[in-house]
MILUMGU-363285 format. One record per residue (C-alpha): residue number from 1; residue in three letters; y, z, x. Coordinates in pm, 1 decimal. Layout:
% MILUMGU-363285
{NUM, "ALA", {Y, Z, X}};
...
This chain:
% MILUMGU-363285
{1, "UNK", {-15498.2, -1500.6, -3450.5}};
{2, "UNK", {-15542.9, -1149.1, -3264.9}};
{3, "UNK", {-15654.3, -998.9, -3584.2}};
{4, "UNK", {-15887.5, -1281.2, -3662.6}};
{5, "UNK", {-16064.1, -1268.9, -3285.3}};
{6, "UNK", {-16122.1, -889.5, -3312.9}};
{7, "UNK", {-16307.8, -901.0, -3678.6}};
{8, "UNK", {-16497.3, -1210.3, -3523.5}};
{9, "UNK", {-16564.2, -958.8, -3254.1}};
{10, "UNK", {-16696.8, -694.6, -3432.4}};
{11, "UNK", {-16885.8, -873.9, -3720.5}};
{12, "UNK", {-17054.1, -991.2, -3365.9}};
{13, "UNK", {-17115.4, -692.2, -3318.8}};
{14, "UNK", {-17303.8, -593.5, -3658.5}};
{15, "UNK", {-17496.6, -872.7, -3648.0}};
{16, "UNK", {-17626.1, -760.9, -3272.0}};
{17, "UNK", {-17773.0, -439.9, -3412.3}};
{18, "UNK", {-17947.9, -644.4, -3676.0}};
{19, "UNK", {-18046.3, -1013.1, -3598.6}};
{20, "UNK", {-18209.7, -1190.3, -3370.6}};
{21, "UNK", {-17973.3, -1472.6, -3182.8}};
{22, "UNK", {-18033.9, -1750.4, -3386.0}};
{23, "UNK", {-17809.2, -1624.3, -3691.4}};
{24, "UNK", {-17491.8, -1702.4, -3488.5}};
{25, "UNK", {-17564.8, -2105.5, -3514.7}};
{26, "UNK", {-17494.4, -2095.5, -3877.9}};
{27, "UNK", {-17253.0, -1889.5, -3896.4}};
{28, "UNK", {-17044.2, -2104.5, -3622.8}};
{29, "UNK", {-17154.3, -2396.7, -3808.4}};
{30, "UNK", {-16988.3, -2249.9, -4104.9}};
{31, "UNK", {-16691.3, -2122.5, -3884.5}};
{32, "UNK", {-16702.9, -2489.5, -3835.1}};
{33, "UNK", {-16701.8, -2614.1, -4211.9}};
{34, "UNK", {-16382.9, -2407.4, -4223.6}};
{35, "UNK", {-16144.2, -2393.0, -3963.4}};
{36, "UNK", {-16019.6, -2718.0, -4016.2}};
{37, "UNK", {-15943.6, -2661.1, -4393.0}};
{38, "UNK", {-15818.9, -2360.7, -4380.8}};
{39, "UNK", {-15576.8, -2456.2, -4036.0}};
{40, "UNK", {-15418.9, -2735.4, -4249.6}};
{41, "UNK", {-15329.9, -2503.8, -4530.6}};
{42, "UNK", {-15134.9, -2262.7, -4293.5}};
{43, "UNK", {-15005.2, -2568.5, -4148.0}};
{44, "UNK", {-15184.0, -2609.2, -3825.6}};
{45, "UNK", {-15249.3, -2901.6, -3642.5}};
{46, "UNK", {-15640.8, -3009.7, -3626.8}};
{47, "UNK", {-15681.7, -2928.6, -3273.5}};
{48, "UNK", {-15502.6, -2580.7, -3306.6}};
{49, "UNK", {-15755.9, -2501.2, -3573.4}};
{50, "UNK", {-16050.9, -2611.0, -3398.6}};
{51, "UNK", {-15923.0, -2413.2, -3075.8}};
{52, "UNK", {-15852.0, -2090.5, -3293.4}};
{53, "UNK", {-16240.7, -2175.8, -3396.2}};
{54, "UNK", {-16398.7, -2219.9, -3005.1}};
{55, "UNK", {-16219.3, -1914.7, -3003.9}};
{56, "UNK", {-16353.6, -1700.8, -3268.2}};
{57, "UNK", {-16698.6, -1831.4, -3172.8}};
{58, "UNK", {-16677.5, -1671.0, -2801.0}};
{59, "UNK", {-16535.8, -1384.4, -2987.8}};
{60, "UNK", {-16846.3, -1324.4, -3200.4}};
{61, "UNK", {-17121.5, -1426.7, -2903.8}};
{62, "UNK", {-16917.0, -1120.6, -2662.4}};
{63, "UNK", {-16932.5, -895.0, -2982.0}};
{64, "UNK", {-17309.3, -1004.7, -3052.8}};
{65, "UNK", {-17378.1, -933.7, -2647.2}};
{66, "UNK", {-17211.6, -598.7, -2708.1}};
{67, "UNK", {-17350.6, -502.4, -3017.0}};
{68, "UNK", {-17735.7, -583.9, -2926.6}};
{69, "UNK", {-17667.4, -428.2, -2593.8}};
{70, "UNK", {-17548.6, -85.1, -2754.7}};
{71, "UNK", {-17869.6, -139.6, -2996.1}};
{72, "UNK", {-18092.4, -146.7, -2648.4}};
{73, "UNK", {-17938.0, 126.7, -2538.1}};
{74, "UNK", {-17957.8, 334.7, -2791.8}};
{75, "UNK", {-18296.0, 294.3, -2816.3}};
{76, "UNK", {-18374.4, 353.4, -2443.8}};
{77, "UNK", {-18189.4, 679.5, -2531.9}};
{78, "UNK", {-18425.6, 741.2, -2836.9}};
{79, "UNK", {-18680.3, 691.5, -2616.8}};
{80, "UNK", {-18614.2, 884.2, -2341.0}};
{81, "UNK", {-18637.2, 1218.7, -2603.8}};
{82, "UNK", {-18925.5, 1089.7, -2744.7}};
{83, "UNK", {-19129.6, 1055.5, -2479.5}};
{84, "UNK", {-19008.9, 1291.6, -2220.8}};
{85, "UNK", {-19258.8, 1384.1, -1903.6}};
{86, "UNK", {-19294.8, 1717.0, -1834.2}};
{87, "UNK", {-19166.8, 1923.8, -1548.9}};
{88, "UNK", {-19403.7, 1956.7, -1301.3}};
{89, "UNK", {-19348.5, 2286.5, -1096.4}};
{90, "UNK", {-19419.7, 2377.3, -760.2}};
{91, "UNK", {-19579.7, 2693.5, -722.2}};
């Protein structure tokens, strides 16, 4: 479950450098499609699926946060080289 929460996490994370926030509805939706499935063939109950699911879902929204928050600041960064003022001296 650990494992599982941590590469929700950081595919959250990908996807924040690259997407806008409307690519995490399908991808819940299919998170969705097969968590139940997938539960009863490791022989989980329905609801511990579908809470390993909520889950993974607040695991990929805090990685997408993260990841489009390092892509902001990387380009305020970028930025700040870019377009650096110049140092006015006092004479």
């Amino acid at each position: 479950m650990t494992a599982f929460l941590i590469f929700s996490f950081l595919v959250g994370a990908v996807l924040g450098q690259r997407f806008r926030v409307l690519v995490l509805l399908p991808l819940i939706f299919v998170m969705l499609l097969t968590a139940v499935p997938v539960g009863l063939m490791v022989d989980l109950t329905v609801v511990e699926s579908l809470k390993g699911m909520v889950f993974a879902a607040i695991a990929l929204q805090g990685g997408y946060l993260f990841g489009s928050g390092a892509r902001f600041g990387l380009a305020a960064a970028r930025a700040g080289r870019v377009f650096a003022r110049p140092v006015k001296s006092v004479r």
